[in-house]
VEXFIPA-659893 format. One record per residue (C-alpha): x, y, z; residue number from 1; residue in three letters. Coordinates in nm, 3 decimals. Each point is the difference from the previous one (the first is absolute). Layout:
! VEXFIPA-659893
site px=X, py=Y, pz=Z, nr=NUM, rest=ALA
...
! end
This chain:
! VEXFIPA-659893
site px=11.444, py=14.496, pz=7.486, nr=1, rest=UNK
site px=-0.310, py=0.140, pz=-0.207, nr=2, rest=UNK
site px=-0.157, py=-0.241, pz=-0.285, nr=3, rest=UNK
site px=0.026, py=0.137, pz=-0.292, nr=4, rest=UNK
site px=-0.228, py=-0.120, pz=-0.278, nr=5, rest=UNK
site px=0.143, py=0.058, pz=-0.364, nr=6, rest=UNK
site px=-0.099, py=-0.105, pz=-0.346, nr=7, rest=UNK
site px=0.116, py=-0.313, pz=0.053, nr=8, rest=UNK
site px=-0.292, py=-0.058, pz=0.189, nr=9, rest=UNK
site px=-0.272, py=0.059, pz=-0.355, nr=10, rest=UNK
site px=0.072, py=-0.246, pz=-0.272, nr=11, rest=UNK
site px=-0.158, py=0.126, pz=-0.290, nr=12, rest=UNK
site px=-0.296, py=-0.210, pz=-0.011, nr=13, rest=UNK
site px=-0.041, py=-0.242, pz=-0.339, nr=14, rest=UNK
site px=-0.323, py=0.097, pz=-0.033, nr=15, rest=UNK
site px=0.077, py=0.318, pz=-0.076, nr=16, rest=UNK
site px=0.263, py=-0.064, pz=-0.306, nr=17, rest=UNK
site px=-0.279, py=-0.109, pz=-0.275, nr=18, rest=UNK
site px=0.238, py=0.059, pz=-0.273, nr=19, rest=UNK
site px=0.291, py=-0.176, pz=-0.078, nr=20, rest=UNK
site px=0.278, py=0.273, pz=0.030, nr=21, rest=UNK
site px=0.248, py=0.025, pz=0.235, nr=22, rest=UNK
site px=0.065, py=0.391, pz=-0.036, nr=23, rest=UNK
site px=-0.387, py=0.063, pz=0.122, nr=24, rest=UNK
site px=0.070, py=-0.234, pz=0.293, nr=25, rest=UNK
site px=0.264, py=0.205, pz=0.113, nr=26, rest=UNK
site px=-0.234, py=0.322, pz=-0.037, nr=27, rest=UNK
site px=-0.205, py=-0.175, pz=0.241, nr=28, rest=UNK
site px=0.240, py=-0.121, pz=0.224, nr=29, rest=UNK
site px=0.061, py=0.360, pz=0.080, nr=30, rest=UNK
site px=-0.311, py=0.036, pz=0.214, nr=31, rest=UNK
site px=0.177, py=-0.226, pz=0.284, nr=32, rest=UNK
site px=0.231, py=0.322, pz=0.119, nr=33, rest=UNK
site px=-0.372, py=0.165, pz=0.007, nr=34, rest=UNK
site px=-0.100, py=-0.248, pz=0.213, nr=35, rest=UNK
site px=0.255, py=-0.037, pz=0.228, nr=36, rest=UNK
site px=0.024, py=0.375, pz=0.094, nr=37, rest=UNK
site px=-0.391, py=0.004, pz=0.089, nr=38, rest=UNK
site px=0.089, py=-0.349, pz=0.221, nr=39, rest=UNK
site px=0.268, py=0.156, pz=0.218, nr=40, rest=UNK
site px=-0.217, py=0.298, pz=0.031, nr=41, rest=UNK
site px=-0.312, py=-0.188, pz=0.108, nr=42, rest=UNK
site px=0.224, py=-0.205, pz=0.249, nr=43, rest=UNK
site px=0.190, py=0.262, pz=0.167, nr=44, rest=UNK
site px=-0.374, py=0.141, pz=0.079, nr=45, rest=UNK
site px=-0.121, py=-0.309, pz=0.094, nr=46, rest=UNK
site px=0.297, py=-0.098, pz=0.244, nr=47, rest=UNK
site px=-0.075, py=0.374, pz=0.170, nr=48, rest=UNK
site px=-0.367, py=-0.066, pz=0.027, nr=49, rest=UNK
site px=0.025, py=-0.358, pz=0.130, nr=50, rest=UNK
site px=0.284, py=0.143, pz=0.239, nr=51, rest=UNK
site px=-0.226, py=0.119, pz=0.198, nr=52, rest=UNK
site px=-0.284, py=-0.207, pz=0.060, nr=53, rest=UNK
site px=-0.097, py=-0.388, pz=0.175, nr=54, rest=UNK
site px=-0.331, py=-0.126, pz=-0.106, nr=55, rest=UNK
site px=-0.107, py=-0.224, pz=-0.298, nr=56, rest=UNK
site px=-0.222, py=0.297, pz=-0.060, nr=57, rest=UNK
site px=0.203, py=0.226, pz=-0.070, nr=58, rest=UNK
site px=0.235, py=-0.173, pz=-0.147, nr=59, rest=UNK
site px=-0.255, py=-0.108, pz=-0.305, nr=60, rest=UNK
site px=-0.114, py=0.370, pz=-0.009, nr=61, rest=UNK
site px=0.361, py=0.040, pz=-0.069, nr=62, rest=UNK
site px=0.041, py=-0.233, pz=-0.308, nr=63, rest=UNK
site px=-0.331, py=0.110, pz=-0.124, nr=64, rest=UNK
site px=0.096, py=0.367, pz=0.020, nr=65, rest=UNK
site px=0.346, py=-0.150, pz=-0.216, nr=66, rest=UNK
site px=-0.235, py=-0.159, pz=-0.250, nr=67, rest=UNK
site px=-0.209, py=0.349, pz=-0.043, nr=68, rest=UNK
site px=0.325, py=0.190, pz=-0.062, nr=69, rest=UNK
site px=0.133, py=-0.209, pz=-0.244, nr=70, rest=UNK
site px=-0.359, py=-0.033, pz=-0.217, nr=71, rest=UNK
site px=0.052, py=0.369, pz=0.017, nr=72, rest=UNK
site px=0.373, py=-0.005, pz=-0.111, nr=73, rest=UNK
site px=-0.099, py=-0.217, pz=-0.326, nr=74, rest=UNK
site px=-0.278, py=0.235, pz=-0.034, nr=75, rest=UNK
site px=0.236, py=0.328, pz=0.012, nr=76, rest=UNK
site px=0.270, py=-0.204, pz=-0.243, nr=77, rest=UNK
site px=-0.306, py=-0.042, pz=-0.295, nr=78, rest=UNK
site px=-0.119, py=0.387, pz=0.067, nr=79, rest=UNK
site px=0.408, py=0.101, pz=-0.086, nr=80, rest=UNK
site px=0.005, py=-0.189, pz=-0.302, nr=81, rest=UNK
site px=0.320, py=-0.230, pz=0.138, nr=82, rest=UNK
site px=-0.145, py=-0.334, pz=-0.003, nr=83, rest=UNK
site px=-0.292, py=0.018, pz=-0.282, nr=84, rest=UNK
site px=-0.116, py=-0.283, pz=-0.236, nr=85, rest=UNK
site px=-0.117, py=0.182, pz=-0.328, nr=86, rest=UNK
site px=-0.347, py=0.096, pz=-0.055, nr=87, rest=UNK
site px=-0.027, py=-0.067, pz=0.403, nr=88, rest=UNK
site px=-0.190, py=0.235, pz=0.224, nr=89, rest=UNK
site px=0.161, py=0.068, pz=0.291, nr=90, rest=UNK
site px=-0.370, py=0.012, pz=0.198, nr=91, rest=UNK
site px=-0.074, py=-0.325, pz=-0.011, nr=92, rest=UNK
site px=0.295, py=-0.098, pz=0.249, nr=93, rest=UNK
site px=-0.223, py=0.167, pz=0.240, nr=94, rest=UNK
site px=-0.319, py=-0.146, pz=-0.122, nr=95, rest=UNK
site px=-0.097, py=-0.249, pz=0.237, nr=96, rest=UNK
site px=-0.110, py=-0.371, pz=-0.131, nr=97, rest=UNK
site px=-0.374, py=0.098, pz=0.226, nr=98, rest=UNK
site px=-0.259, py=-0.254, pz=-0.019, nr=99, rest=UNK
site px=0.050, py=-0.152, pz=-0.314, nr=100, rest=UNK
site px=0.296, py=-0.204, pz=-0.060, nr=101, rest=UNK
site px=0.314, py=0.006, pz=-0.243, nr=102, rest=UNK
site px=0.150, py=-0.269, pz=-0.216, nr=103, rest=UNK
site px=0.368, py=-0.117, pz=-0.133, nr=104, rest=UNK
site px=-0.017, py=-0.200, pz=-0.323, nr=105, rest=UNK
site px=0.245, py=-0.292, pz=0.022, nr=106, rest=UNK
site px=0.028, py=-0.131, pz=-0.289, nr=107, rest=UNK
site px=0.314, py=0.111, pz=-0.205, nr=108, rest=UNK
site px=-0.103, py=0.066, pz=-0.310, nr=109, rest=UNK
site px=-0.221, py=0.306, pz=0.040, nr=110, rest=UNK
site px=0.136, py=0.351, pz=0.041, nr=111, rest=UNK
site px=0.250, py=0.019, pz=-0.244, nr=112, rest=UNK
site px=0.274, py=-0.154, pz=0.201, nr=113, rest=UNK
site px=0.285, py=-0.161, pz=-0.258, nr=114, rest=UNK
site px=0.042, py=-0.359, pz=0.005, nr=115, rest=UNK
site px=0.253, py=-0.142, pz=0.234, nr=116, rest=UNK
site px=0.053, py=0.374, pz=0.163, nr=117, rest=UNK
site px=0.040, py=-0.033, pz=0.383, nr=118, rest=UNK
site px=-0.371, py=0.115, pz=0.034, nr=119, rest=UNK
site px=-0.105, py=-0.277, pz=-0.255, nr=120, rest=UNK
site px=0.197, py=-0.303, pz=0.195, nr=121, rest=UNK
site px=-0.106, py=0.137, pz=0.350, nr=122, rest=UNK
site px=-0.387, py=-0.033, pz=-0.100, nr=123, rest=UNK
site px=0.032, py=-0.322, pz=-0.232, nr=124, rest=UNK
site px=0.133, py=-0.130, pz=0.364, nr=125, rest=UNK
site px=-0.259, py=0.165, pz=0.262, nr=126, rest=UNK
site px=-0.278, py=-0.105, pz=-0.285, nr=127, rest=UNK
site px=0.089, py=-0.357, pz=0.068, nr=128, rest=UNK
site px=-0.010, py=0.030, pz=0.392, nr=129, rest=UNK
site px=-0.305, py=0.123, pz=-0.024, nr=130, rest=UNK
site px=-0.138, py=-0.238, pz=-0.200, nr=131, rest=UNK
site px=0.126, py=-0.265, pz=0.206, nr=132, rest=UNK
site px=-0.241, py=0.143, pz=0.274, nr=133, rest=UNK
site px=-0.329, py=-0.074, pz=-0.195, nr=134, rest=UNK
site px=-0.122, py=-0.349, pz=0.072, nr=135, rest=UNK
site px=-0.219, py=-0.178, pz=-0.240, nr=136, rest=UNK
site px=-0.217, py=0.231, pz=-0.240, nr=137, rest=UNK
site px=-0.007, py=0.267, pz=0.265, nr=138, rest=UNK
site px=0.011, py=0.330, pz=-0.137, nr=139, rest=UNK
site px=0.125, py=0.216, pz=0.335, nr=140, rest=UNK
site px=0.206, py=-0.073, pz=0.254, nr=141, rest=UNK
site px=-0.033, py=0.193, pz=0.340, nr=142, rest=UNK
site px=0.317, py=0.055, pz=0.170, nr=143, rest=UNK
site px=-0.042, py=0.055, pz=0.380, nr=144, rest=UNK
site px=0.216, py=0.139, pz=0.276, nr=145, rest=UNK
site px=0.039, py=-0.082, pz=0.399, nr=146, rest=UNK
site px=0.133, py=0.277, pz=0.195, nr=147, rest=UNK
site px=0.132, py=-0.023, pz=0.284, nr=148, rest=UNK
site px=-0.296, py=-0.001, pz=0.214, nr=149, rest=UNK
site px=-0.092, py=-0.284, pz=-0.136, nr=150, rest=UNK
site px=-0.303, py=0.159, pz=-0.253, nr=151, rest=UNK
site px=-0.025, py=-0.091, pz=-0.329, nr=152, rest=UNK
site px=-0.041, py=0.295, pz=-0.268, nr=153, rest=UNK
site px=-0.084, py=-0.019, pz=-0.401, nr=154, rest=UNK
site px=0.311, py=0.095, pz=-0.159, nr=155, rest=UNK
site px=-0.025, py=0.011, pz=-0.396, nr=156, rest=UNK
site px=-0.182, py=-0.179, pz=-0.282, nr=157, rest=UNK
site px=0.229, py=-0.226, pz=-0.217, nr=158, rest=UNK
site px=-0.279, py=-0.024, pz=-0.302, nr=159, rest=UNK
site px=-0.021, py=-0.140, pz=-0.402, nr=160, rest=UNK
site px=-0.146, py=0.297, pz=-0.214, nr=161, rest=UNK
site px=-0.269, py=-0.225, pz=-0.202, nr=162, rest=UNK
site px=-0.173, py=-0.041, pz=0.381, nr=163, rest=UNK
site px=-0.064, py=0.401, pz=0.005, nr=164, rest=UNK
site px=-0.290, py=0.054, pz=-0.180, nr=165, rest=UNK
site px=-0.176, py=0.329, pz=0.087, nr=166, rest=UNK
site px=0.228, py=0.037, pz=0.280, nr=167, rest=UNK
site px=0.298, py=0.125, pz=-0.231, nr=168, rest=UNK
site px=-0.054, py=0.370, pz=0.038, nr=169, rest=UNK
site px=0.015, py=-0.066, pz=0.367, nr=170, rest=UNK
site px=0.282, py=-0.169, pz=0.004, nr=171, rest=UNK
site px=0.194, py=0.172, pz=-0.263, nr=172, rest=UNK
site px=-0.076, py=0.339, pz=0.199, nr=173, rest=UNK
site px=-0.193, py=0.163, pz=-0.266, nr=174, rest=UNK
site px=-0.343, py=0.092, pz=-0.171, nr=175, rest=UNK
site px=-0.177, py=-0.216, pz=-0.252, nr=176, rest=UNK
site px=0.076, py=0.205, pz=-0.268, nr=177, rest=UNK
site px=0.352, py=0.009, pz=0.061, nr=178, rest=UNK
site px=0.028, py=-0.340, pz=0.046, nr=179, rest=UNK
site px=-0.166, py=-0.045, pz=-0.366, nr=180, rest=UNK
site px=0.213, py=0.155, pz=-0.174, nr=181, rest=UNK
site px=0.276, py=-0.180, pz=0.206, nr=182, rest=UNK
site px=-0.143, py=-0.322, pz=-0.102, nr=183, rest=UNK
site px=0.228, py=-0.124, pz=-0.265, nr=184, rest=UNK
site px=0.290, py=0.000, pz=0.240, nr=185, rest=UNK
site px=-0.170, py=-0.179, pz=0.290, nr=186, rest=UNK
site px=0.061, py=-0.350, pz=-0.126, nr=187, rest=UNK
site px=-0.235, py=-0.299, pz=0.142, nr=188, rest=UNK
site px=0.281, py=-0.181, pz=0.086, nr=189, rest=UNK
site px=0.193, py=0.223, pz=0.251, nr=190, rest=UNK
site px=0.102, py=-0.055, pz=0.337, nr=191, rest=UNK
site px=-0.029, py=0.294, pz=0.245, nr=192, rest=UNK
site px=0.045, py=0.121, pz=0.392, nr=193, rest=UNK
site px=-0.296, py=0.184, pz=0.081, nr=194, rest=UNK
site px=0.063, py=0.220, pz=0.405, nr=195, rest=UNK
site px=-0.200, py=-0.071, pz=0.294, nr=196, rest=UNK
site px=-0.336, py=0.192, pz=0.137, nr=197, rest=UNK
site px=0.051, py=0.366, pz=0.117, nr=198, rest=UNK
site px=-0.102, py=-0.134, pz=0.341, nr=199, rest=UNK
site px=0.286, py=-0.246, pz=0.003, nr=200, rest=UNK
site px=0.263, py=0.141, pz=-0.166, nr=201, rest=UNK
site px=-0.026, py=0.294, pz=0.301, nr=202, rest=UNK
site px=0.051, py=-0.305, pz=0.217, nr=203, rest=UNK
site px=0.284, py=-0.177, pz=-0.167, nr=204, rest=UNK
site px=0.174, py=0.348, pz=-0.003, nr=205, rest=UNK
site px=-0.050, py=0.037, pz=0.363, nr=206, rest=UNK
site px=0.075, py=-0.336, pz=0.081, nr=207, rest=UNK
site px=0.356, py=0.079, pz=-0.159, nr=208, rest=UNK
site px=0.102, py=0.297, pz=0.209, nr=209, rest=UNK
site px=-0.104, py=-0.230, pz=0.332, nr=210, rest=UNK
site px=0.224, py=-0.275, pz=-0.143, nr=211, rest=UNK
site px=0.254, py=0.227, pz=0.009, nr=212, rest=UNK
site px=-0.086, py=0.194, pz=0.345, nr=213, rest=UNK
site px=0.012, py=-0.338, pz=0.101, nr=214, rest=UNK
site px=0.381, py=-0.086, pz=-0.134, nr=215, rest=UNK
site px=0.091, py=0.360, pz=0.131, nr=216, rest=UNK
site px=-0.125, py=-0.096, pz=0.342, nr=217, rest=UNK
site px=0.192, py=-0.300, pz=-0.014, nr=218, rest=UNK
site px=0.294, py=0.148, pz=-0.103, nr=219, rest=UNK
site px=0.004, py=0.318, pz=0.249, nr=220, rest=UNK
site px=-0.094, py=-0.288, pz=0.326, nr=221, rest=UNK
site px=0.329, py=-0.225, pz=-0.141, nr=222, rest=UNK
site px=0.217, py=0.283, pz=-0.101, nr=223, rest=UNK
site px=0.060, py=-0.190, pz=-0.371, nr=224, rest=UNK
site px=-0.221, py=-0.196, pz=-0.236, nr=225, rest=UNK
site px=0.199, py=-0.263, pz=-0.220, nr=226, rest=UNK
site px=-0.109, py=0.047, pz=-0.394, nr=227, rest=UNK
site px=0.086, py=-0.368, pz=-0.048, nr=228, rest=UNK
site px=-0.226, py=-0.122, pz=0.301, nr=229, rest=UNK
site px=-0.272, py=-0.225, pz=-0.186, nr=230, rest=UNK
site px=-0.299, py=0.139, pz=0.237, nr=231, rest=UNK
site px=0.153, py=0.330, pz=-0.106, nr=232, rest=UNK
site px=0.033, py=-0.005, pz=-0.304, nr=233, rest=UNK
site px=-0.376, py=-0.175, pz=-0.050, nr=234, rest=UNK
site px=-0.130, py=0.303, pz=0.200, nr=235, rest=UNK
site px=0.143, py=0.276, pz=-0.235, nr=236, rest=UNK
site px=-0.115, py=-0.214, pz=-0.307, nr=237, rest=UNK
site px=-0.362, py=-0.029, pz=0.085, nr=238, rest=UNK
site px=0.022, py=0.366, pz=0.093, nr=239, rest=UNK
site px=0.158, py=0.073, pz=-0.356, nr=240, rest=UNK
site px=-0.273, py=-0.205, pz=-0.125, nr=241, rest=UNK
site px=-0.309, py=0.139, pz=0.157, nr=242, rest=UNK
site px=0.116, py=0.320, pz=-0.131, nr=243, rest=UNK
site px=0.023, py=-0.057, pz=-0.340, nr=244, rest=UNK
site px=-0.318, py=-0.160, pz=0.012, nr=245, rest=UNK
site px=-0.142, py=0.292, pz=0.160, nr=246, rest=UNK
site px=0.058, py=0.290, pz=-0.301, nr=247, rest=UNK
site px=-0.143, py=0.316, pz=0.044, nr=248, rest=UNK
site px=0.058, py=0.197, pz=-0.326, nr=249, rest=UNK
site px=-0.033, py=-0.106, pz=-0.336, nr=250, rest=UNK
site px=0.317, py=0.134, pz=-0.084, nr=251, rest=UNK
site px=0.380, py=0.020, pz=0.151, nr=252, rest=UNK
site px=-0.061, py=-0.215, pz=0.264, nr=253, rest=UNK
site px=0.309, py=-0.253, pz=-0.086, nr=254, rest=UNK
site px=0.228, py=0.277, pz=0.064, nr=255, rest=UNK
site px=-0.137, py=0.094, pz=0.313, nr=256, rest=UNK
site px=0.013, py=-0.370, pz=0.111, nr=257, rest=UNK
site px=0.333, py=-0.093, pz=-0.098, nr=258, rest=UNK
site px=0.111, py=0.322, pz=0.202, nr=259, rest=UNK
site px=-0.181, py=-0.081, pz=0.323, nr=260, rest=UNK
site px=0.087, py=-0.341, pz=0.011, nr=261, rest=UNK
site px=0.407, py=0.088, pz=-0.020, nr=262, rest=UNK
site px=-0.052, py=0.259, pz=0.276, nr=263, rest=UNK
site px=-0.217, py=-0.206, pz=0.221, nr=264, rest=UNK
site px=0.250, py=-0.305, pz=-0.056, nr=265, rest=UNK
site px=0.287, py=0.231, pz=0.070, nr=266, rest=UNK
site px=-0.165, py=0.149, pz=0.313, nr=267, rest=UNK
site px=-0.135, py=-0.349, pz=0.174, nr=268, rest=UNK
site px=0.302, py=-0.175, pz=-0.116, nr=269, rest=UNK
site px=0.269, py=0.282, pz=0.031, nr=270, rest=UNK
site px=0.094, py=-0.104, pz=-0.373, nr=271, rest=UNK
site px=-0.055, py=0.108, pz=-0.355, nr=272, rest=UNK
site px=-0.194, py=-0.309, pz=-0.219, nr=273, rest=UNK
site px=0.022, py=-0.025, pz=-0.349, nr=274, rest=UNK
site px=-0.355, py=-0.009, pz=-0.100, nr=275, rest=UNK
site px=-0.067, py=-0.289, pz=-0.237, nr=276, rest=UNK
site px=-0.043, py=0.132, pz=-0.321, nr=277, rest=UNK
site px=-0.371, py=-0.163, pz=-0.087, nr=278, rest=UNK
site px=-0.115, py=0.033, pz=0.378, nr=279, rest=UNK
site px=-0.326, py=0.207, pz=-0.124, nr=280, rest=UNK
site px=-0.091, py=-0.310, pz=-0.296, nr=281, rest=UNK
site px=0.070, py=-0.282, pz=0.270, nr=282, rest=UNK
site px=-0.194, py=0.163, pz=0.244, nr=283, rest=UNK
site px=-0.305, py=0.016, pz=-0.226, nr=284, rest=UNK
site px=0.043, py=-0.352, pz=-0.212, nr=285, rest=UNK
site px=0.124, py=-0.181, pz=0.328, nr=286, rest=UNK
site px=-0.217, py=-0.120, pz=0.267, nr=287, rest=UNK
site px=0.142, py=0.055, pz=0.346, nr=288, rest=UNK
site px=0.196, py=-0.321, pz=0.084, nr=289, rest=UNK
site px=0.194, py=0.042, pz=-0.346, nr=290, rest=UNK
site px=0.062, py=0.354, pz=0.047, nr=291, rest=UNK
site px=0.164, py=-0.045, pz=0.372, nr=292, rest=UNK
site px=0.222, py=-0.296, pz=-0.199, nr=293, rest=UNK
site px=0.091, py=0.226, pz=-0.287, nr=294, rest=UNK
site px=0.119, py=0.285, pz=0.292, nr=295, rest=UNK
site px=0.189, py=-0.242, pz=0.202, nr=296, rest=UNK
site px=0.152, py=-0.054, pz=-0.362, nr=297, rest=UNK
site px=0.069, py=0.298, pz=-0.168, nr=298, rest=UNK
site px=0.004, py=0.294, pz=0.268, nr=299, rest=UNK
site px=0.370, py=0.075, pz=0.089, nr=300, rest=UNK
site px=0.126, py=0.217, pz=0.263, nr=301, rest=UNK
site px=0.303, py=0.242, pz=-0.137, nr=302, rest=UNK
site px=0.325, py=-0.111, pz=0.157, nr=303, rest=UNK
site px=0.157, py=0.238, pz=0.284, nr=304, rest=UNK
site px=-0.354, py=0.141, pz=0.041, nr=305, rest=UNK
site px=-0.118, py=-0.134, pz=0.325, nr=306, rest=UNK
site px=0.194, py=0.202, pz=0.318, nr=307, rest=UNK
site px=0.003, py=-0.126, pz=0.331, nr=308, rest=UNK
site px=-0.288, py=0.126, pz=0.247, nr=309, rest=UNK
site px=0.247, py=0.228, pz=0.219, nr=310, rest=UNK
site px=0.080, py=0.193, pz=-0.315, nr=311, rest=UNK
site px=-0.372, py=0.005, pz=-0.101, nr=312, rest=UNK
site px=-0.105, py=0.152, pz=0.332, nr=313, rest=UNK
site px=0.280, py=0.241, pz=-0.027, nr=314, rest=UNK
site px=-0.089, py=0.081, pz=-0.377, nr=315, rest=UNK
site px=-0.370, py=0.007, pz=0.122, nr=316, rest=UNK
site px=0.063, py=0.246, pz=0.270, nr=317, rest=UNK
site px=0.251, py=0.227, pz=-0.207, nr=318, rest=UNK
site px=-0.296, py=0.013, pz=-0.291, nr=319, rest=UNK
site px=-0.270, py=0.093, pz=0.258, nr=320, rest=UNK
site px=0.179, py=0.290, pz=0.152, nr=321, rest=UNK
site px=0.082, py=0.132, pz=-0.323, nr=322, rest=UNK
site px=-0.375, py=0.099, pz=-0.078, nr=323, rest=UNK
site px=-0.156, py=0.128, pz=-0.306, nr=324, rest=UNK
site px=0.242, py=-0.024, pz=-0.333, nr=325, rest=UNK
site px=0.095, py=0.313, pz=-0.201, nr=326, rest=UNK
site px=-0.292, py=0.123, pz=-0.150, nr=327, rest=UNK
site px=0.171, py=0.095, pz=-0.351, nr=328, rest=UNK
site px=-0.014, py=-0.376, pz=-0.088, nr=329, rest=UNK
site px=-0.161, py=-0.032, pz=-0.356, nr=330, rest=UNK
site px=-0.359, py=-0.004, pz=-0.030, nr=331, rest=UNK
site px=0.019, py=-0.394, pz=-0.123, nr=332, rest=UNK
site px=0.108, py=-0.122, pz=0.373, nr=333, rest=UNK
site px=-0.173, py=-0.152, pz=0.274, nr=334, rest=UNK
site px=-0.241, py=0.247, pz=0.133, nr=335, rest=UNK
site px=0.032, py=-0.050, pz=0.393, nr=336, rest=UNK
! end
């Protein structure tokens, strides 16, 4: 039996309905099918390439080489006008975050989302757990994360906009000037996530695909990996963690992480998740511990999904031997 990953697996998530009507949800709920057809896509590539080799090397070439593809798939869906937020340019979902950093304001009220739309709720809560984080009068909080080697690596900056100062144009990603004349909409009292050095988000991103070499080892040495096992299940999590707090664009990258983490959780698990909805704002409000407990909470694994390891090898095998895929699909799928 093949895993199959279907919309089921993309909630639509709340951060993303700002208004409060239902009929524009449902526009956006359509972009789960889009998702879903890239997922299978990417997997059935990555079950041939993993098919056919045996070292933790490879293996994380092989989920980086997924995570490049599917960058490139969001990329491809912008250019061709399908998924495209108005006035949006599709470029900047390949413009990479470089040196500087990039920011997510927090605090509900600003960009015209409605009160008490989805969007509105979802940040009036993640607003509070951030602000549970600062102690005292501090003005940042610095979230770090352990890998598994044991090292320790700067994730994001949890900060209070009246500490910025001079560093705002830094930290809002543009020029003085622009920042001016954004002024009266940067309010002193905000709360927002600020991303990790260059330097370490290359190292949180890497430190994800060895997490999961490391499950896919596992799994091909037992022949099956249990979803529900809690050492599991931690592993994946701080994996899904370090690479959201690893971004590399300034744009699309939710998409591109929801996608890879249902086919990497399908592959190492041999079953389809349902990716929690506000997995991207609990990965960069939470610190690590909470974001583990909120996984082990609220990612499910899709009933039926999860076939036994004789009809995975068999699958495995039958998809290897088939080779390259007709080359007529459309020019929005997985490039191999």
């Amino acid at each position: 039996m093949t895993v199959r990953i279907t919309a089921s697996s993309f909630p639509t998530p709340d951060l993303v309905k700002t208004t409060n009507n239902p009929a524009q949800w449902d526009q956006l709920d359509r972009f789960a099918a889009v998702q879903a057809e890239a997922a299978n896509t990417a997997l059935e590539a990555l079950d041939e390439q993993l098919a056919t080799v045996s070292t933790v090397e490879d293996r994380t070439a092989a989920f980086e080489g997924l995570y490049q593809k599917l960058a490139d798939w969001r990329y491809r869906l912008a250019v061709e006008g399908r998924v495209t937020r108005p006035s949006s340019n599709a470029e900047t979902i390949r413009t990479p975050i470089g040196d500087g950093s990039m920011s997510y304001r927090l605090t509900p009220s600003v960009a015209g989302r409605e009160s008490g739309s989805p969007a509105h709720r979802a940040l009036t809560k993640m607003e509070r757990v951030a602000l549970g984080q600062f102690s005292g009068s501090a003005d940042r909080v610095q979230h770090q994360v352990t890998l598994q080697d044991g090292r320790t690596i700067n994730g994001n900056l949890l900060m209070r906009t009246e500490s910025l100062g001079e560093q705002a144009a830094d930290v809002f990603g543009a020029s003085t000037q622009q920042m001016a004349a954004a002024a009266p909409a940067v309010a002193p009292d905000e709360t927002i996530t600020v991303t990790a050095s260059l330097d370490d988000r290359e190292i949180l991103r890497r430190a994800a695909f060895e997490q999961l070499a490391g499950l896919e080892t596992k799994r091909a040495e037992t022949g099956d990996l249990d979803p529900a096992d809690p050492q599991n299940r931690q592993a994946f999590a701080d994996a899904t963690y370090c690479l959201f707090q690893g971004p590399e664009f300034r744009r699309g990258t939710d998409a591109t992480m929801r996608v890879f983490v249902a086919v990497a959780h399908a592959r190492v698990f041999d079953a389809a998740p349902v990716v929690p909805q506000g997995v991207d704002l609990d990965a960069m409000v939470r610190d690590q511990q909470d974001f583990r407990d909120t996984m082990r909470d609220q990612l499910r694994v899709i009933p039926g999904g999860h076939p036994t390891s004789q009809e995975r090898s068999t699958s495995a095998g039958e998809r290897a031997a088939r080779g390259s895929r007709d080359s007529s699909r459309s020019s929005t799928a997985i490039q191999r």
